[in-house]
C-alpha positions as CSV (number, residue, x, y, z in Angstrom):
1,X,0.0,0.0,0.0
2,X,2.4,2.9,-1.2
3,X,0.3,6.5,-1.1
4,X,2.1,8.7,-3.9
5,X,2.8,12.5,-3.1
6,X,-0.4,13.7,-5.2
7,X,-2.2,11.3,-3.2
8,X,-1.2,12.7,0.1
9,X,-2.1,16.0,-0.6
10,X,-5.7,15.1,-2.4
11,X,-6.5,14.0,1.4
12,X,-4.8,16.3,3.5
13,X,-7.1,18.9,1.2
14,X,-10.1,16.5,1.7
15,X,-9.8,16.0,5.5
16,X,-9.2,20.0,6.3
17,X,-11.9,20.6,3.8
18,X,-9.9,22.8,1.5
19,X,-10.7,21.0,-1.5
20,X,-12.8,22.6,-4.7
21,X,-16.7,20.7,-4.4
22,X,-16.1,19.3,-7.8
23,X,-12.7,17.9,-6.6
24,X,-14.8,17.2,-3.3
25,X,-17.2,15.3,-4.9
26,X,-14.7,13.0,-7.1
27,X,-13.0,12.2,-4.0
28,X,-15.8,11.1,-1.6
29,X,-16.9,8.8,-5.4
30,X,-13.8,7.6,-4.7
31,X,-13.3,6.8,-1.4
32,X,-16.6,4.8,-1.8
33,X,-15.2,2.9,-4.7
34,X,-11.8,2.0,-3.1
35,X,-11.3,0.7,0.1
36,X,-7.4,1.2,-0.3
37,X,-8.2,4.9,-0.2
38,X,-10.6,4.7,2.7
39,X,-7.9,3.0,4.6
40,X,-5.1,5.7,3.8
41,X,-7.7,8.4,4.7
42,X,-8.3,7.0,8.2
43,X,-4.9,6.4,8.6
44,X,-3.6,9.9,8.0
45,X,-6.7,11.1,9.8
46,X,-5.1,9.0,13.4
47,X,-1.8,10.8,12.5
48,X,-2.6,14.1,12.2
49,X,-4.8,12.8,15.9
50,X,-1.5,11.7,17.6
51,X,0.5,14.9,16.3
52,X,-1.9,16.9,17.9
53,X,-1.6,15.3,21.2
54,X,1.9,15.4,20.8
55,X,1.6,19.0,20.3
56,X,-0.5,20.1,23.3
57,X,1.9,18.0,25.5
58,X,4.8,19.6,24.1
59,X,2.6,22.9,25.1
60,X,1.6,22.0,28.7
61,X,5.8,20.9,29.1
62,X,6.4,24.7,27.8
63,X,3.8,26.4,29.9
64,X,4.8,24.2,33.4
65,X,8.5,25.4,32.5
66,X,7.1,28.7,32.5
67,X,5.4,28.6,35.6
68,X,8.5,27.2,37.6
69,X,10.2,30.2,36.4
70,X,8.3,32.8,37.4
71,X,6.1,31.4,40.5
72,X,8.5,29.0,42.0
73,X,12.3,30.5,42.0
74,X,13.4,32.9,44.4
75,X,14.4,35.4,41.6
76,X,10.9,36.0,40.6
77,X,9.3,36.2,44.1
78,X,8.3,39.9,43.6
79,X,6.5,39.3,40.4
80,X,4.6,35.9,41.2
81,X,3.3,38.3,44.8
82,X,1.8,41.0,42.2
83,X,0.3,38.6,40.4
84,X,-1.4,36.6,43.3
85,X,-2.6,40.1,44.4
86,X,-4.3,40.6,41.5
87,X,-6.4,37.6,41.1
88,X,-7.2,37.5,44.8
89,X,-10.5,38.0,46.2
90,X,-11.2,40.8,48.4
């Protein structure tokens, strides 16, 4: 099951729905028609799914290192006190 460049990109445009409706329509005909291409879709479809998640845990790592920085070490006490006044109820 080898997916040629073309092929790739004809469902990368069909799965963010950037594809012309004529184009659209000749691509749904055939992912009815051939299972092969039904497969490749799904299968890129659960990639671009665990790239996401990679993503946002790549985020949340960022944003924690952030946090440390400014709300945990002593060098930043001043700032993270200014900021918990802000947000505090009174």
């Amino acid at each position: 099951m080898t997916t040629s460049w073309n092929e790739t990109k004809q469902i990368e445009a069909h799965l963010q729905g950037t594809t012309h409706p004529g184009d659209a329509l000749l691509f749904e005909a055939r992912l009815v028609l051939d299972n092969t291409l039904a497969d490749k879709v799904m299968w890129q479809q659960k990639a671009y799914g665990v790239i996401q998640q990679y993503g946002r845990r790549q985020l949340k790592k960022e944003i924690e290192q952030v946090h440390q920085q400014l709300f945990i070490q002593p060098a930043h006490v001043s700032f993270a006190e200014k900021i918990r006044q802000l947000f505090s109820i009174k």
